[in-house]
N, C-alpha and C positions, 0 to 999 in steps of 0.2 A: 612540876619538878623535872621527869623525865625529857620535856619539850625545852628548857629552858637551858637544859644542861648537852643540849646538842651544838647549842650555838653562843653561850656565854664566854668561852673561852677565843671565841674569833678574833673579839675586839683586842682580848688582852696577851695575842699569842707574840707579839715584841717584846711586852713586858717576862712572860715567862722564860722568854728565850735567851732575854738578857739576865735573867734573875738567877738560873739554871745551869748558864752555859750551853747552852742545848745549839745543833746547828740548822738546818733549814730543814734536811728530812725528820729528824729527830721531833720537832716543836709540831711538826704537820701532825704527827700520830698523836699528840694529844687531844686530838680532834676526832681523827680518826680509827683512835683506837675501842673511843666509846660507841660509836658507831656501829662498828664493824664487830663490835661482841653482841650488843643488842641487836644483832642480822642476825647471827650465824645461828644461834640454838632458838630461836622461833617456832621453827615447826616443831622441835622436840619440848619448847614448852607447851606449846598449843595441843598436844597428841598426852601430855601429860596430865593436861588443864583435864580434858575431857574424860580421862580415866581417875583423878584423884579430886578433881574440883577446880573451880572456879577459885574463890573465895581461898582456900590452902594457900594455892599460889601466889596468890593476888598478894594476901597478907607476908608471906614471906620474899618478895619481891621488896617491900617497902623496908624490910631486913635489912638485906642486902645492898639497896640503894644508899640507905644512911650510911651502911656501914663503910661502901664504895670514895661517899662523901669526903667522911671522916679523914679516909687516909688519903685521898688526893689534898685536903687541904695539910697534910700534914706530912707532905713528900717534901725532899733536900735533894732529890734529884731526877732527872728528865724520865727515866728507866723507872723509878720508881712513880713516881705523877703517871705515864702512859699505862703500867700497870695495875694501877688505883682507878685508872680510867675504866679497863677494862671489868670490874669487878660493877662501878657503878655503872656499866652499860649490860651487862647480865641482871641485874635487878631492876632496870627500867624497862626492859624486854618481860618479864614478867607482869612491871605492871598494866607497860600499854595492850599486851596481847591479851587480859584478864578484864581490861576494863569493859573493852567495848562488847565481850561474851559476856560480862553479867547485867550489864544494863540492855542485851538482846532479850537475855532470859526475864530481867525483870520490868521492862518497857508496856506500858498497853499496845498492842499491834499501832494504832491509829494515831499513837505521838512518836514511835521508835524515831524516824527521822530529826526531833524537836532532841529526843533525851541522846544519842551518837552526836548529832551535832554539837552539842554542851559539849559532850565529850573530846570531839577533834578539835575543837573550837581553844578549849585548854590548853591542850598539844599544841596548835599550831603560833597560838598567842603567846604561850611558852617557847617556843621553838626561836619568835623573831622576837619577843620580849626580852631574849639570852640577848641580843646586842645592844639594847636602850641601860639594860639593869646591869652589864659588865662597865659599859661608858660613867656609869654612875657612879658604884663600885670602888672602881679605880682613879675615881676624880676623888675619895673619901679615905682611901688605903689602898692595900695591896692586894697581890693576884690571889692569895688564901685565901680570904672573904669570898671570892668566888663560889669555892664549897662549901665553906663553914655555913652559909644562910642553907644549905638542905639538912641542916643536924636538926634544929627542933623541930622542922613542920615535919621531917623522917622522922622522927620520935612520936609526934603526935599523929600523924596518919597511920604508924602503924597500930598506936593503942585503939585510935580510932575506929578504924578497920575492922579489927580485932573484936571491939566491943557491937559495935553495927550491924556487921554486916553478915546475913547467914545465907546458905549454902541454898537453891534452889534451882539450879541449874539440872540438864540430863546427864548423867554419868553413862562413859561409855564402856564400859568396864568387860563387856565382849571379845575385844581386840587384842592383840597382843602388843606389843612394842616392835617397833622396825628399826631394830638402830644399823643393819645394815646402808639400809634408806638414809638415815639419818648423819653414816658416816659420809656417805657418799656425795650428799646436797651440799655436808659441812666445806666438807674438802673443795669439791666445785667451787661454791659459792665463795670461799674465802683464795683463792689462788684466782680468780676472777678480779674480786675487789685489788686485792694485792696488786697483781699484773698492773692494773690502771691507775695505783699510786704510786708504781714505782716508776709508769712512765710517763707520770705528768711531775713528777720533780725532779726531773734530770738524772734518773740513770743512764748512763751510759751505755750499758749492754740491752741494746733494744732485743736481740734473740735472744735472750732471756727473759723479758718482757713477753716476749710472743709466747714461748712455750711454755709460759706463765698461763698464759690466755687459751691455748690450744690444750694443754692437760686441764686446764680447769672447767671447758666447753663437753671434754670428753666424759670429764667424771660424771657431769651433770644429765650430758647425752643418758649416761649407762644409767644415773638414778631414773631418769625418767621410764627406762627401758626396763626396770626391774620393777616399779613400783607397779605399772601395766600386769605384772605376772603375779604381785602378788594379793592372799585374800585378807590381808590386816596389810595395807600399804602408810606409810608415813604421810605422806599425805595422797588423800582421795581425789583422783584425777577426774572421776567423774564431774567431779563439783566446777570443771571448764566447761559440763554440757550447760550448763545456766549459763545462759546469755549475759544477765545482769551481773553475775560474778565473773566473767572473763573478760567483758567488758571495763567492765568498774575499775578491774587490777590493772589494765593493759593504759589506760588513761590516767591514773592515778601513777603507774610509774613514770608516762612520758612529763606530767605533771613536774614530778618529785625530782627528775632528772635536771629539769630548768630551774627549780626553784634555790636551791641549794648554791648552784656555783653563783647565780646570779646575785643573791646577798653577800656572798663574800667578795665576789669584785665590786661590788656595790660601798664594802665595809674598806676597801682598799681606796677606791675613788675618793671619800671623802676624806679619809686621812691623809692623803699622799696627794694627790689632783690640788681640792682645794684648801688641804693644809689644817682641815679641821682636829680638836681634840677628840680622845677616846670619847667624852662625858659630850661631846660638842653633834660627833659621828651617831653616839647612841641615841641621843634626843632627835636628831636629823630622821630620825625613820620610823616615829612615834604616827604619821599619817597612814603608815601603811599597820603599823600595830590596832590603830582607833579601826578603820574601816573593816580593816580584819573582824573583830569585836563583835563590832554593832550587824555586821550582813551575816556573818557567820551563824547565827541563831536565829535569824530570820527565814534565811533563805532553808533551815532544815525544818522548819515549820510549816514552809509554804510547801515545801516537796512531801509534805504527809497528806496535804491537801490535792496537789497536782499533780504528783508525782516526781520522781528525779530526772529526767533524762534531762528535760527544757532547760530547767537552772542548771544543772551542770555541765552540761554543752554553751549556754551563753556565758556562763562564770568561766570556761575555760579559754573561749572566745576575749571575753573582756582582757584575762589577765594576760592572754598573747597581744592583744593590743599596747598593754603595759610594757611588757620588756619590748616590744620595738620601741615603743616610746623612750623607755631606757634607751637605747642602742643609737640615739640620736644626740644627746647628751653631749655637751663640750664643757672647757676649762671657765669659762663662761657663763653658763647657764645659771640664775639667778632661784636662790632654792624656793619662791613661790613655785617655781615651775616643776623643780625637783619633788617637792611634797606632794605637787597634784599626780606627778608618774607615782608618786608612790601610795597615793591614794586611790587611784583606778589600778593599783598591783592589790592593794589588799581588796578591794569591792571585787576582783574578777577572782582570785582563789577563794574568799568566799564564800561567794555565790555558788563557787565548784565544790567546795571539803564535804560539806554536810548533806547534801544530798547522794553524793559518788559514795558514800561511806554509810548512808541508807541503803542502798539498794544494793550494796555489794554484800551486807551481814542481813537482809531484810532478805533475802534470796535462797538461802541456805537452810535445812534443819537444821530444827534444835542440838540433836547430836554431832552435828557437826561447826559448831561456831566456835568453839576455841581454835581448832586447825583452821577453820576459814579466818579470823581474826590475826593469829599465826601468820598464815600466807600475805594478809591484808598488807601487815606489819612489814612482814619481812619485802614485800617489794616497793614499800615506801623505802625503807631504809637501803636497799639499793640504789635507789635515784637518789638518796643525798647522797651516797657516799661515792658515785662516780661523777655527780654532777659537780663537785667539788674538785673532784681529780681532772675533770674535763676542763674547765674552763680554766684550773692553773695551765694544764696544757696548752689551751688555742692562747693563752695571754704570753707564753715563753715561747710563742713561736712567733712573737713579735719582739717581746719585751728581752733582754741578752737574760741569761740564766743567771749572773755574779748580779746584777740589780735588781732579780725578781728573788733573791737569797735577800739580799741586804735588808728588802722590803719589809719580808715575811716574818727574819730576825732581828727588825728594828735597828739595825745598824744605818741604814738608810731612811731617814726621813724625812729627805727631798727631793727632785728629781731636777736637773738641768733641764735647760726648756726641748732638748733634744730628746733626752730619754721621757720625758713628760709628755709630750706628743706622740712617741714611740708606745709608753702606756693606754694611753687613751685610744689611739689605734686599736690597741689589743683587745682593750675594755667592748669599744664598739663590736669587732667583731667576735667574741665571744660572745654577748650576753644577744646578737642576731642569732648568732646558733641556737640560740638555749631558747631564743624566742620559736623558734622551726619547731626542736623536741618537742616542746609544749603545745603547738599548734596541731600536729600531727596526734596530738591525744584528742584533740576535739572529734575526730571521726568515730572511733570506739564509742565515744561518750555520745554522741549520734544515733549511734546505731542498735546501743542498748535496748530492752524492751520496755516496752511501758506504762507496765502495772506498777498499782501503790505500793507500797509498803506491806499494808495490812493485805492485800490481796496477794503478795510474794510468799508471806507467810503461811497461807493455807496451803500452797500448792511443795509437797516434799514433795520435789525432784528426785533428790537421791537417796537410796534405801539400802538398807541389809543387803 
């Protein structure tokens, strides 16, 4: 649910925008507003998780997500949809930072890599699942149906939950709360994000843009600088001396940076390029959803066996192979060919999710897995929410700004062979950038260390 609802509204953001009145910035933050809620209070749930539960959270997350559901399907206007967004991006952030901390707590050491993968595997099939199940969707009704399908399985997951699932986790209950910390990351983190969507949709005031970027660099500077001083910090810096956890995160963002904008210019390609429908665009990248699938639980089985660094290093190898393959793509191009890029895009992420996400939670004490899970989270959902900002950016610094508007509002649904070439330009050279980010995460992912899983777990690095 939470994975699916990052990305279902991609396909269908012309329709809302016609349906709404909404204009080009406006219709982006229905996107981005669920996003950037499920970022920003991570670590304050993850520092919560560990003092009141797992399992608490978990269950009231599935609350709030329904309830988040409920009234975006049931918004009359853009203001109100963006805000419904944010409500259901707060209870997604609860469930994904809870999931991966109870299934650490309740894993045998020697399958954890098998039971996280399951885990991410959901997410991420959910995540690119949003663009196959919006195209459907909307080939059957309207953009409401979008939310209304999380009302009953929200209802039944939380009874479910509720009745299942009991509490066996470490409570940290020692610590104090840092919401100093917590103001400070918030602030940071969210004038960062900010800064980078307002200047891939065409603000005009680029110094404001910067000192967007520049105060938000600083706040984060000073968190970093306070949380060093203090003895209950928001979050535990030491847990960078693990190799496999600094690693894991720094690869996993350059990851999540590329993956993101590239399905949305991807999602724009086939609508606009070659003219395909929403239902037509969705099915189109069912090869990259299968592949996803089927390696994604394989490859977290083999890394309980051998360990992560190998599969995750060649899984991030693979999928940089994939976006240059993307980035070579024309008006042309015949979709056996398209399917097979998008078949070697899902075998090389992967190959990469389920091990990178073993050894990043397989590394940590137990008292410390909701904050590491927290952090995990929260630098995933930085890389989609700039990688999205990024590549509208490098695509308007080809494509004119009044037909990358037109596009994104469904007022435009086709391109003279002038601006369609101009597109495609853009396409190529963005989705080469985003091929770079994601390659430059292979060396982190390299360099990690290279104990099992089960043998990560004996060894607490970081103590009282």
């Amino acid at each position: 649910m939470a994975g699916i609802d990052t990305r279902i509204v991609i396909i269908g953001l012309p329709t809302i925008a016609r349906e709404l009145g909404a204009n080009l910035e406006t219709v982006i933050w229905v996107t981005q507003a669920y996003i950037l809620a499920s970022t920003i209070g991570l670590l304050l749930i993850g520092r919560v998780t560990d003092v009141v539960g797992r399992v608490k959270i978990y269950n009231l997350g599935f609350v709030i997500f329904t309830i988040g559901s409920a009234l975006s399907a049931f918004s009359f206007s853009a203001g109100q949809l963006i805000a419904s967004r944010v409500v259901q991006g707060v209870g997604s952030a609860m469930l994904i930072t809870n999931s991966a901390a109870i299934l650490t707590d309740s894993s045998p050491k020697n399958e954890l890599g098998t039971m996280l993968g399951i885990n991410q595997i959901a997410f991420r099939v959910g995540s690119v699942l949003g663009l196959t199940l919006s195209g459907v969707i909307l080939a059957i009704t309207d953009w409401r149906a979008l939310f209304y399908i999380n009302i009953p399985i929200g209802i039944f997951g939380t009874w479910w939950a509720h009745r299942r699932l009991r509490e066996i986790g470490t409570k940290d209950v020692a610590r104090k709360m840092d919401w100093e910390g917590f103001i400070l990351f918030t602030s940071g983190l969210t004038l960062v994000l900010l800064s980078i969507t307002f200047l891939s949709y065409g603000f005009s005031d680029i110094q404001y843009g910067i000192a967007l970027i520049v105060a938000g660099f600083a706040s984060l500077l000073l968190f970093i600088r306070e949380e060093t001083r203090k003895e209950t910090p928001l979050l535990d810096l030491r847990l960078f001396k693990i190799r496999e956890f600094a690693a894991g995160n720094l690869a996993q963002l350059m990851n999540a940076l590329a993956w993101s904008g590239a399905i949305l210019l991807t999602s724009f390609y086939l609508q606009v390029v070659l003219l395909d429908s929403p239902l037509k665009a969705g099915l189109s990248i069912l090869p990259l959803d299968a592949t996803f699938v089927i390696v994604g639980p394989l490859s977290g089985r083999l890394s309980d066996k051998y360990g992560p660094r190998l599969l995750s290093t060649i899984g991030l190898a693979l999928s940089s192979a994939g976006f240059f393959l993307l980035s070579t793509i024309t008006n042309t191009t015949t979709y056996p060919v398209l399917g097979l890029v998008f078949a070697f895009l899902g075998i090389g992420n992967g190959m990469f999710v389920s091990p990178n996400i073993s050894a990043i939670m397989g590394s940590v004490p137990a008292n410390r897995r909701g904050i590491a899970s927290a952090f995990r989270t929260t630098t995933f959902n930085i890389g989609l929410t700039a990688s999205a900002g990024i590549a509208v950016l490098l695509l308007s610094l080809v494509v004119p700004y009044n037909t990358l508007t037109g596009l994104i509002t469904g007022l435009t649904t086709s391109l003279s062979a002038n601006a369609g070439a101009q597109f495609l330009s853009g396409f190529k050279t963005a989705v080469l950038v985003l091929a770079i980010l994601n390659t430059i995460g292979v060396i982190p992912s390299a360099l990690r260390g290279t104990r099992k899983p089960a043998e990560r777990l004996k060894s607490e690095e970081v103590t009282e």
